[in-house]
C-alpha positions in Angstrom: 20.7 -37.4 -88.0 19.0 -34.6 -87.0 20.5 -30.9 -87.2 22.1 -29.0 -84.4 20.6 -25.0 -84.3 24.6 -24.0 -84.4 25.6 -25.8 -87.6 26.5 -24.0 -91.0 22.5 -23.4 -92.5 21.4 -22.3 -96.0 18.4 -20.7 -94.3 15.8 -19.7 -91.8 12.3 -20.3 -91.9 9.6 -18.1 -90.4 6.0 -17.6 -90.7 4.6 -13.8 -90.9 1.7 -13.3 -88.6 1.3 -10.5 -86.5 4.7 -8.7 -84.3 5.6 -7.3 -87.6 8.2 -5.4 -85.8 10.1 -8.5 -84.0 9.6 -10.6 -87.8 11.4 -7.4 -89.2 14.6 -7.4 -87.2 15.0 -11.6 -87.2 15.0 -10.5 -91.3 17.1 -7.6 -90.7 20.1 -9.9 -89.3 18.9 -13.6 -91.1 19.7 -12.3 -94.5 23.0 -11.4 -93.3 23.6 -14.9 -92.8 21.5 -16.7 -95.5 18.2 -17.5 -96.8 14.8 -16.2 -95.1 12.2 -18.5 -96.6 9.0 -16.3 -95.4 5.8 -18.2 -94.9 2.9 -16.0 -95.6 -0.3 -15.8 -98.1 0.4 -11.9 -98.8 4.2 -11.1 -100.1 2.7 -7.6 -100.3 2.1 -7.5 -96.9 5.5 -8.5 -95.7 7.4 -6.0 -97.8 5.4 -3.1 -96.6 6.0 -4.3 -92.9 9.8 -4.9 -94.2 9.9 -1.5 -95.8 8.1 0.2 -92.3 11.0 -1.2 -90.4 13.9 -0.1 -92.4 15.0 -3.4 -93.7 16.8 -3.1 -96.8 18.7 -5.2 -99.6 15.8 -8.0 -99.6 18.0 -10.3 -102.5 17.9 -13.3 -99.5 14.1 -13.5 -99.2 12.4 -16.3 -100.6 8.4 -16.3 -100.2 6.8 -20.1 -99.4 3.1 -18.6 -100.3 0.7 -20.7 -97.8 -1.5 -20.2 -94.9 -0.5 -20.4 -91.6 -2.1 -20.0 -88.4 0.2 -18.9 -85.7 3.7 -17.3 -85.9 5.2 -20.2 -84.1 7.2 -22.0 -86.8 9.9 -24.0 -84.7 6.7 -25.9 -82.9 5.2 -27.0 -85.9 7.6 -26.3 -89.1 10.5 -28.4 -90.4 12.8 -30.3 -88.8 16.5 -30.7 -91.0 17.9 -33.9 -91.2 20.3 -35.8 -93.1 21.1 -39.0 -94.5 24.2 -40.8 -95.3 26.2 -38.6 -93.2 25.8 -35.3 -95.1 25.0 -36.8 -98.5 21.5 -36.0 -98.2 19.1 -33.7 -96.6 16.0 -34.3 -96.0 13.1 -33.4 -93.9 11.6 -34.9 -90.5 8.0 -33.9 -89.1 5.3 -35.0 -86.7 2.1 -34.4 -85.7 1.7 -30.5 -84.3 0.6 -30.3 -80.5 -2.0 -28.0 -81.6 -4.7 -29.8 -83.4 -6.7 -26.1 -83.5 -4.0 -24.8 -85.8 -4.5 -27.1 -88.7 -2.9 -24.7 -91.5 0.3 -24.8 -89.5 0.2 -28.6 -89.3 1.2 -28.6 -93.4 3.5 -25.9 -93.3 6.5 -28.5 -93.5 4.7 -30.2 -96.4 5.1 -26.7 -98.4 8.6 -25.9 -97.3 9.6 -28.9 -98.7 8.0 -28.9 -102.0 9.8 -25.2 -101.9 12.9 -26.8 -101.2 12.3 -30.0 -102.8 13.6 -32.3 -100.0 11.9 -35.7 -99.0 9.4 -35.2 -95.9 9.4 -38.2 -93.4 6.4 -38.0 -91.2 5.6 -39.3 -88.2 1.8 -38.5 -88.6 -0.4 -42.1 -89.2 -0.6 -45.6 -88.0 2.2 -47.4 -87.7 4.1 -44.4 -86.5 2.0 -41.5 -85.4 3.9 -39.2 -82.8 2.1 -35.7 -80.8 5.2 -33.1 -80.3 6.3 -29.4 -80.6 9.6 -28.2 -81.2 9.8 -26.0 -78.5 10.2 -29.1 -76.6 12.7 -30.9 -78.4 16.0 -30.0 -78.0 18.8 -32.1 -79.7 22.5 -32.2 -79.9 23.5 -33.0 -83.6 24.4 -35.9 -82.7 22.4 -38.7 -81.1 20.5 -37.3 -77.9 17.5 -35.1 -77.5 15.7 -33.7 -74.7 11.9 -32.9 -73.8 10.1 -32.7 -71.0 7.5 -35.4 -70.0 4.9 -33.5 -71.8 6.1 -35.5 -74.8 4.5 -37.9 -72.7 1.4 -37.1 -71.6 0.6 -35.6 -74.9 1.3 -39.3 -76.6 -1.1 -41.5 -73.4 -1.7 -44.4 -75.8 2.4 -44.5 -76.6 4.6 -46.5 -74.3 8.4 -44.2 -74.0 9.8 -47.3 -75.9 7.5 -45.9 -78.7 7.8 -42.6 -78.8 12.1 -43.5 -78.6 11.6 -45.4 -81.9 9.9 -43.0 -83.6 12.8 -40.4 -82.4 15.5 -43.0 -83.4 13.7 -43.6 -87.1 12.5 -40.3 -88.1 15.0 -38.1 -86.1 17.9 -40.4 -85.7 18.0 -39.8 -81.8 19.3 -43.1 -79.8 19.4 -41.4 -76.4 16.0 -39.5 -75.6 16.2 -38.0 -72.4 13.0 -36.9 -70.3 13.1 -34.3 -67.6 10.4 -33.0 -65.4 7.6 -30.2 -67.0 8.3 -27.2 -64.9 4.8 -26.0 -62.4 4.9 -22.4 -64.1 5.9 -22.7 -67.4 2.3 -23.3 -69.0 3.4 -25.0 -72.1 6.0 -26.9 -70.7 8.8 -26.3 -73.2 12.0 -26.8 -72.7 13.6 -24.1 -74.8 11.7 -21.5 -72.3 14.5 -22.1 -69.6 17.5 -24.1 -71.3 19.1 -24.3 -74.4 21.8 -26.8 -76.1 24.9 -25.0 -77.3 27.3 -27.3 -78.7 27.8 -30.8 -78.4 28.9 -30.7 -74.7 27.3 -27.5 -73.2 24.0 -26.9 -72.2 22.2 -22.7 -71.3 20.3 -23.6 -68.1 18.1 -20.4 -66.7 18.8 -19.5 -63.3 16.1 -18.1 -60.6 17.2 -16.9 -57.2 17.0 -19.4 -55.0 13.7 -21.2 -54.2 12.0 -18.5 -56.8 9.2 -19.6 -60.0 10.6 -23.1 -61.1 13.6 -22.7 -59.6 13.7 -25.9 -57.4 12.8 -27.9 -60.4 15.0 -26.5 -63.5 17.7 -27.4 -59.7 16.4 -30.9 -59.6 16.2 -31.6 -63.8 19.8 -29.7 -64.0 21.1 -32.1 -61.1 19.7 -35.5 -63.2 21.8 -33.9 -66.3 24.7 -33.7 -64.0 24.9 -37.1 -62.9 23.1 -39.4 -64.9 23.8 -38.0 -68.8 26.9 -37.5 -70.7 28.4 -35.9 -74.2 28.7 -38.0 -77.1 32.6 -37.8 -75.7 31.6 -39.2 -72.6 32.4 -35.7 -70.8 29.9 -34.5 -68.0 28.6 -31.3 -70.2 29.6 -27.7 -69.6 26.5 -26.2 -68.1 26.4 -21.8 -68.7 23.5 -20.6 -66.2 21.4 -17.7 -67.5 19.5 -15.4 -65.5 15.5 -15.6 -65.7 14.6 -11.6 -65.0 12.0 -10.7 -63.3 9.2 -8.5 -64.7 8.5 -5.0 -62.5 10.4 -7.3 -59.7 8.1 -10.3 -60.3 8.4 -14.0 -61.5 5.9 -16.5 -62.5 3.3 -17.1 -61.9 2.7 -14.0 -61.4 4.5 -12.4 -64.2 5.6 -13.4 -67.8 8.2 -15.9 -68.8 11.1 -13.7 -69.5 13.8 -16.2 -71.2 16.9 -15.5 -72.6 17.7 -19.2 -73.4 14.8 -19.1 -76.4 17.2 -17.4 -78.9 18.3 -18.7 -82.2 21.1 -19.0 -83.9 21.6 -18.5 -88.1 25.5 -19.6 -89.1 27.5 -16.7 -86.3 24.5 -14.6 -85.7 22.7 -15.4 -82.8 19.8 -13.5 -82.3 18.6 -13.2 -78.2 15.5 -12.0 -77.1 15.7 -9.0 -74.2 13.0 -7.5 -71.9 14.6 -4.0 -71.4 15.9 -4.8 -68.0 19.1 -5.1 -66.0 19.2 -8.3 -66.5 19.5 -8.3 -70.5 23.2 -6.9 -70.8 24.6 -9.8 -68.5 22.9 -12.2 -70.7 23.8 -10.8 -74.0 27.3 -10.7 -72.4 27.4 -14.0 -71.4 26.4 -15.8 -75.1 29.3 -12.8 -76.1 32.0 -14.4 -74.3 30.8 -18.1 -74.7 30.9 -17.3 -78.8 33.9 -15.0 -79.5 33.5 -14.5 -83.2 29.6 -14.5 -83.3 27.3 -11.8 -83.7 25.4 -11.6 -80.6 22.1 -9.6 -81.4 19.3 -8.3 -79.0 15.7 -8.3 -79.7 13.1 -6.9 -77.8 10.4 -9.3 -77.5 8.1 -7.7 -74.7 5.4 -7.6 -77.1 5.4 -11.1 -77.5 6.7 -12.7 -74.4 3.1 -12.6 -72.7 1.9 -15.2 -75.4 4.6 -17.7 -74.0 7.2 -17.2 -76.2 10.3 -15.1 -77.9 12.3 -15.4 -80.6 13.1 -19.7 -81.0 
């Protein structure tokens, strides 16, 4: 069974490559919660940047010393899962999207020798599987959802295929495909929607007819009345606005998100663009969490390489 993003966690993972400043405060509010296992080559480094940014009281940081390529560790690090209920934990991986990025491609290799949990991955013949986390978005239960670039990145896979290797390796029975969106580049689905709990689901919001609009309309209409909660409920959906940038939307601006956030035990950490827009949204994760931590980060330095915080 793979892990939902809201259940109790011992720890975070993140790699340490460049936006020292956005790395910082994720620290700043992780160790609050837990663990921060830091992937990096240069502990040095990290506790200078640390120390630059006021972060204190460093007793929850744990160093995993290898390479990486990129800072982004949910597409390509380790995936939690467990076996025999919760008897066991172990850890689920598959092959990275980004066949450039090689280094990053054995980062869950080395946070499981840190951890010492057993790696099951979906990386050679019989089962060899092409996927990035961004675009895989699962429910703790038994469901998941990507969009079809799950599919075009595996051509010589049937669906059937690629829905055993999520039912062996990941323990999802129901994998659900919706459309790639025209302006999201990298066609992840944690860029515009988000799975809260077992029966709600953070769907972005344009105004009408804007960006990708019609199709996160048409993708949120197929969840509507085609898919159900493991209760058999039709799910909660909580729209979030997409802002615009200088009064702008894709394609001819960035992809400001507030659905790519991430939560750590009742922190959830939300990346903002210093606009209008970002105190609705922080509000809105405030009043769907009552109890949680509900923590802004601004990520304009790092939306414009197609991606925040998740």
């Amino acid at each position: 069974r793979s892990m939902a993003e809201w259940e109790d966690t011992h720890g975070v993972v993140i790699a340490w490559r460049c936006f020292p400043e956005i790395l910082s405060e994720i620290v700043r509010h992780a160790k609050e919660e837990g663990l921060v296992y830091i992937v990096t080559t240069d502990n040095a480094q990290v506790s200078s940047d640390l120390a630059a940014n006021q972060v204190t009281g460093l007793e929850n940081i744990r160093y995993v010393v290898t390479g990486v390529n990129s800072i982004w560790i949910r597409d390509y690090g380790p995936w939690t899962v467990y076996l025999n209920k919760v008897q066991e934990r172990g850890i689920s991986d598959y092959i990275y999207n980004r066949p450039m990025r090689p280094r990053d491609d054995q980062v869950p290799y080395e946070v499981a020798d840190y951890v010492g949990d057993p790696v099951y991955n979906v990386d050679e013949d019989p089962f060899s599987w092409i996927h990035t986390g961004g675009n895989f978005l699962r429910d703790g239960v038994k469901a998941a959802y990507s969009s079809d670039l799950v599919l075009r990145e595996n051509s010589g896979k049937t669906g059937q295929q690629i829905a055993e290797y999520a039912s062996i390796f990941f323990g999802i029975d129901d994998y659900r495909i919706l459309s790639r969106l025209d302006y999201d580049t990298i066609h992840h689905l944690d860029m515009h929607m988000r799975i809260l709990d077992e029966e709600t689901i953070a769907v972005g919001e344009y105004p009408e007819g804007v960006a990708d609009g019609p199709v996160i309309e048409r993708n949120l209409a197929l969840i509507r009345n085609h898919y159900r909660t493991p209760y058999g409920r039709p799910y909660r959906i909580l729209r979030l606005p997409m802002p615009s940038q200088a009064g702008l939307y894709p394609p001819f601006a960035d992809y400001l998100t507030y659905t790519n956030s991430v939560f750590i035990n009742k922190t959830i950490l939300v990346p903002i663009y210093e606009v209008p827009e970002d105190e609705e949204a922080l509000q809105l994760y405030r009043d769907y969490f009552p109890g949680y931590q509900v923590v802004g980060i601004n990520c304009n330095a790092i939306i414009g390489r197609l991606g925040a915080l998740h």
